[in-house]
C-alpha positions in Angstrom: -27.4 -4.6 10.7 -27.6 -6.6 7.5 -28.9 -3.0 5.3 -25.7 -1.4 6.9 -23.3 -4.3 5.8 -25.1 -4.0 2.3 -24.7 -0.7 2.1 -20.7 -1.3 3.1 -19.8 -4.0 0.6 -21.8 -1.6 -2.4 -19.4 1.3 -1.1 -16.3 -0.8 -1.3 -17.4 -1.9 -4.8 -17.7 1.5 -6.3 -14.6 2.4 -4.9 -12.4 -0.1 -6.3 -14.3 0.5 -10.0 -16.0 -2.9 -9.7 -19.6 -2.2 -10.8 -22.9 -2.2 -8.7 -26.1 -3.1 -11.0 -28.9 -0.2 -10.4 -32.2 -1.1 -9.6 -33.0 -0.8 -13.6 -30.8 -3.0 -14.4 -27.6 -0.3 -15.5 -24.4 -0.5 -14.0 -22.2 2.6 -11.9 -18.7 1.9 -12.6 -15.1 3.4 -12.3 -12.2 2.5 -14.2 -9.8 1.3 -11.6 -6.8 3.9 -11.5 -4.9 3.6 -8.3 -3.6 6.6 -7.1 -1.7 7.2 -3.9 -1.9 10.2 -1.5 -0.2 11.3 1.8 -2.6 14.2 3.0 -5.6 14.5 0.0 -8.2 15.2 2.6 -7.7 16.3 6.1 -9.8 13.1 7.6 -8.0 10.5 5.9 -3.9 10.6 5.6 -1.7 8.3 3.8 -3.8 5.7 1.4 -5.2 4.8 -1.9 -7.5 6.0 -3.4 -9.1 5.3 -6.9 -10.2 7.4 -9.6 -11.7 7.7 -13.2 -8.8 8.0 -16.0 -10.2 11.6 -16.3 -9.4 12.5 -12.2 -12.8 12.4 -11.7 -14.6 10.5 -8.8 -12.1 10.3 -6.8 -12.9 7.7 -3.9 -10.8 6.5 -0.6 -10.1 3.0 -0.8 -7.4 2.0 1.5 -5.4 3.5 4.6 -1.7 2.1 5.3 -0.9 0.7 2.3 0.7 1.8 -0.9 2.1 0.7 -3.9 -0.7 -1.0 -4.9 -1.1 -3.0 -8.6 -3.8 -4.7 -9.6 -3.7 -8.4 -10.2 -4.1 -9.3 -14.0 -7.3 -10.2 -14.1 -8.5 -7.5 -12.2 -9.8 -9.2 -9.3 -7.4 -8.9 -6.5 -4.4 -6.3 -5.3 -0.5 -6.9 -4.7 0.1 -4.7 -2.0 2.7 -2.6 0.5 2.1 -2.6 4.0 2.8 0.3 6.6 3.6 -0.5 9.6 2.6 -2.2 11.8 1.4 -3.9 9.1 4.2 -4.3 6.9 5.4 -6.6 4.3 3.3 -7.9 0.9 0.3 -8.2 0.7 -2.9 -9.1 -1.1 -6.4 -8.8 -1.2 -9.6 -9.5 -2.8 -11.4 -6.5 -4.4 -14.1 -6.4 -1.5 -11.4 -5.5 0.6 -11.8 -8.6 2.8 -9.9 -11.7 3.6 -6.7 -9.8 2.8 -3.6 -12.2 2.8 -0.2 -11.8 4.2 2.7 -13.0 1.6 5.6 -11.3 3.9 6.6 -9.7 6.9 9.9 -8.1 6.7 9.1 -4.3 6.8 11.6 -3.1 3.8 9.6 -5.3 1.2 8.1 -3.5 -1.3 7.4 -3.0 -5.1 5.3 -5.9 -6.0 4.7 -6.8 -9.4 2.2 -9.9 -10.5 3.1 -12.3 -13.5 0.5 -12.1 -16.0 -1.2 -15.4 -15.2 -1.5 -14.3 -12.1 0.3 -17.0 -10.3 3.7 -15.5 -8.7 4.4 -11.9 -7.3 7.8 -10.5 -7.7 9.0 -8.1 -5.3 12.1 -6.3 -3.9 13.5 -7.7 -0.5 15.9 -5.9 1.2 17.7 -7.5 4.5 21.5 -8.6 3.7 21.2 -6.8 0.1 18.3 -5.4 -1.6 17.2 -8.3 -4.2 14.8 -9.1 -6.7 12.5 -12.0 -5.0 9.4 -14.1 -6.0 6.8 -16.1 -4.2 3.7 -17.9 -5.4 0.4 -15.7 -5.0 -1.0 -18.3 -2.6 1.8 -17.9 0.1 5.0 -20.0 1.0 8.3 -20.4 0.0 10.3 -16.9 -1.1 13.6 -17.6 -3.4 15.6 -14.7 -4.7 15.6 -14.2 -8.7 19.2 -12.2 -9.6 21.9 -13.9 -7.5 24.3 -12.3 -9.6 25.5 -9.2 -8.0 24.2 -6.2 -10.0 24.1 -3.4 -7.0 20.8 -2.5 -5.6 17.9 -4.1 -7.7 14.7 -1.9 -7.1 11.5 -1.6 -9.1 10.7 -4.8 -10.8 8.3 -4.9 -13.6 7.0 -7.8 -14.8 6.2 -8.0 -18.9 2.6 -8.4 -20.3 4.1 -11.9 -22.0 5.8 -13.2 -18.8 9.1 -13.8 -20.1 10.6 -10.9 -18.8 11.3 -8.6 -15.6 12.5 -5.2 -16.2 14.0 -3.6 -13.1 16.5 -1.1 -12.1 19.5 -1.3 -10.1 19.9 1.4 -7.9 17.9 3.4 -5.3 17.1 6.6 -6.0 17.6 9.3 -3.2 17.5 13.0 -3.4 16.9 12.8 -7.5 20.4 11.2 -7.5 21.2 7.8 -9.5 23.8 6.3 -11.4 21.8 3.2 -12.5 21.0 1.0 -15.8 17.9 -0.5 -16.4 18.0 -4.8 -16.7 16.4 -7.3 -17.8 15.7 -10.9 -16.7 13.9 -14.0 -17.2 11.9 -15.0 -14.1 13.8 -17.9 -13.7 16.9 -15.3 -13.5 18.1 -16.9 -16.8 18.8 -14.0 -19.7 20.6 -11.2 -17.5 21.0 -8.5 -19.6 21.8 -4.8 -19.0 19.8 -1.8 -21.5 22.5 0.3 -21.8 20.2 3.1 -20.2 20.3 5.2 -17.0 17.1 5.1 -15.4 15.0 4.2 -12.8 11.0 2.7 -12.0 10.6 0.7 -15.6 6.9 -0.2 -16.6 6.5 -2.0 -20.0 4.1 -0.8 -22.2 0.7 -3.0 -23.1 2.4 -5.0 -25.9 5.4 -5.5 -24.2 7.0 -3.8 -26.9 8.4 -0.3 -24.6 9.6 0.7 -21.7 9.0 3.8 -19.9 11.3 5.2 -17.2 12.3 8.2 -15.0 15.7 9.6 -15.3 16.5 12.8 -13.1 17.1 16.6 -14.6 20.8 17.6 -13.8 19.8 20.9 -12.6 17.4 19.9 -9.5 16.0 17.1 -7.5 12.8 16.7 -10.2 13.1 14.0 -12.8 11.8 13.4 -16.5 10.4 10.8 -18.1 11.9 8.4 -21.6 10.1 5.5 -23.2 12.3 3.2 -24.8 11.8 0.8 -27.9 13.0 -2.4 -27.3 13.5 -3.4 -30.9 15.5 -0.3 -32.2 16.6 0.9 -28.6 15.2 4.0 -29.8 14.1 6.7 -27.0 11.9 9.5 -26.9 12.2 11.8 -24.4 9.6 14.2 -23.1 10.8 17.4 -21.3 8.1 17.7 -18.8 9.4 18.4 -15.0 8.2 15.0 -12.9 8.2 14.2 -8.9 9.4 10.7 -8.3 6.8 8.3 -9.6 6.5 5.3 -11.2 4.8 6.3 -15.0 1.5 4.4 -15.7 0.5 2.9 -18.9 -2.9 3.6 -20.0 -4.5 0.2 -21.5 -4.2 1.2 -25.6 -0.6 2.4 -24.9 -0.9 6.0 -26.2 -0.5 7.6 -22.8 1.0 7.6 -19.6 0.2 8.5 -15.9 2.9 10.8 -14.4 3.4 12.8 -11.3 3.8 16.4 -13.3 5.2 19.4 -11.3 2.9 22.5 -11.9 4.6 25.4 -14.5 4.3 27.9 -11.6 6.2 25.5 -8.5 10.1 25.9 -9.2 10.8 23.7 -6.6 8.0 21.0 -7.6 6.0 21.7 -4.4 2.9 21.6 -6.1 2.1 18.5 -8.5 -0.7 16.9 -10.5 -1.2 13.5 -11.2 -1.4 14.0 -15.2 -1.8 12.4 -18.1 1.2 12.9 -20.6 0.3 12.1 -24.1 3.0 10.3 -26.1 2.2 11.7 -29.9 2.7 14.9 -29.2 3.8 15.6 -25.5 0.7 17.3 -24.4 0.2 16.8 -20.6 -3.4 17.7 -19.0 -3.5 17.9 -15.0 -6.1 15.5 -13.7 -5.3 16.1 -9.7 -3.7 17.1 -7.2 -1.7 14.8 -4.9 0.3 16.0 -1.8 3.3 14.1 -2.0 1.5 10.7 -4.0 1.0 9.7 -7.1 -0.5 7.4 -9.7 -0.2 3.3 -9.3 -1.6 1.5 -11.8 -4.6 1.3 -14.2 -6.6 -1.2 -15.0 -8.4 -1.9 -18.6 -12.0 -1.8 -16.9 -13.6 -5.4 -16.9 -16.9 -5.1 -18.6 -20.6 -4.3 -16.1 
């Protein structure tokens, strides 16, 4: 019994990208990309799943939960429950002692403030809201009061002064939305001036990348706005609706990329999209899933 629950906790470790010292003293480990999939392997349905930045060794982590992020010091997640176990919730990264923040099932979209202390979310009951409560549990209060339509997709900013979000739900590739931005003590409202939707600020808290969607179909692309000169590059590859993932140094992002030969974007990649030049290498395929965040690996 006690070799079996070894041999568990070392599988859970490798799977979340945590490290297991060999018997010479080396170390296996895989950079913590989260990924979600509906149907990746015929055994295990919807979860997440983690993977190297390159789409190799790609492990099961989790069923019933999804948009997972990791916490910013790499040691727990802020995550979505299915039901029947829905609501926010976190966990440690042995995937034990998990802890319930909510339990309304139409929360979702949790984002962690960079010290690690409060999780923003989305909360949708009366109106669909930015919320925050503390990462130990308790007392929810909502952030916007003002009334800016539907606010969905909260991002908090690597210097914790901000929360970028968007203010409409997207449905069928259809949105007529701006992005915002807050302080977290809802302080500072101010609208971008840009249509788009599922904001995630670059490392230096200096961009923003974004989906918008194509006016021809139900596919969307992606833009990554500079704050400072409201400047926006655009990148003309086709996109199924996920939230784009910074990579650690900033130079690339995570996307949901529709193959060349699917018209209809029935077949995707989860790809990395280079931001010099636009170059976009498939890294793998996920049935109707996508990438979640990525973690700067913490060191052996």
């Amino acid at each position: 019994m006690c070799v079996l629950r070894a041999s568990l906790v070392t599988g859970i470790l490798i799977v979340l990208g945590l490290g297991v010292s060999g018997a010479a003293g080396g170390s296996s480990h895989i950079d913590p990309v989260l990924v979600w999939c509906y149907d990746c392997r015929a055994y295990e349905s919807v979860g997440l799943y983690t993977m190297r930045p390159d789409g190799t060794h790609f492990r099961f982590r989790l069923r019933g939960f999804r948009q997972a992020r990791w916490s910013p010091d790499g040691g727990r997640l802020a995550l979505v429950g299915e039901a029947p176990r829905p609501g926010i919730w976190t966990a440690p990264p042995d995937g034990r002692g998990m802890k319930r923040l909510t339990a309304w099932k139409y929360d979702s979209s949790p984002t962690w403030s960079p010290d690690g202390r409060k999780i923003v979310f989305v909360h949708s009951r009366d109106s669909t809201r930015l919320w925050m409560i503390s990462a130990a549990g308790g007392r929810k209060h909502p952030v916007v009061r003002k009334d800016t339509g539907e606010q969905n997709y909260p991002d908090w900013s690597p210097r914790g002064d901000r929360i970028a979000f968007s203010n409409t739900r997207v449905n069928y590739g259809e949105t007529d939305g701006d992005l915002f931005v807050v302080r977290p003590d809802g302080t500072g409202l101010r609208r971008l001036g840009h249509p788009g939707v599922m904001p995630r600020w670059s490392p230096d808290g200096k961009r923003l990348a974004y989906l918008i969607p194509r006016l021809d179909d139900d596919q969307f692309v992606v833009r990554v706005l500079t704050l400072r000169t409201n400047r926006v590059r655009r990148y003309a590859v086709r996109l199924n609706l996920a939230a784009p993932v910074w990579s650690p140094d900033g130079n690339s992002l995570l996307v949901n990329a529709c193959r060349p030969d699917s018209p209809d974007c029935e077949l995707d990649d989860v790809s990395k999209l280079r931001l010099r030049d636009g170059q976009i290498t498939a890294l793998r395929n996920l049935p109707l899933g996508g990438p979640v965040d990525w973690r700067r690996p913490r060191a052996p």
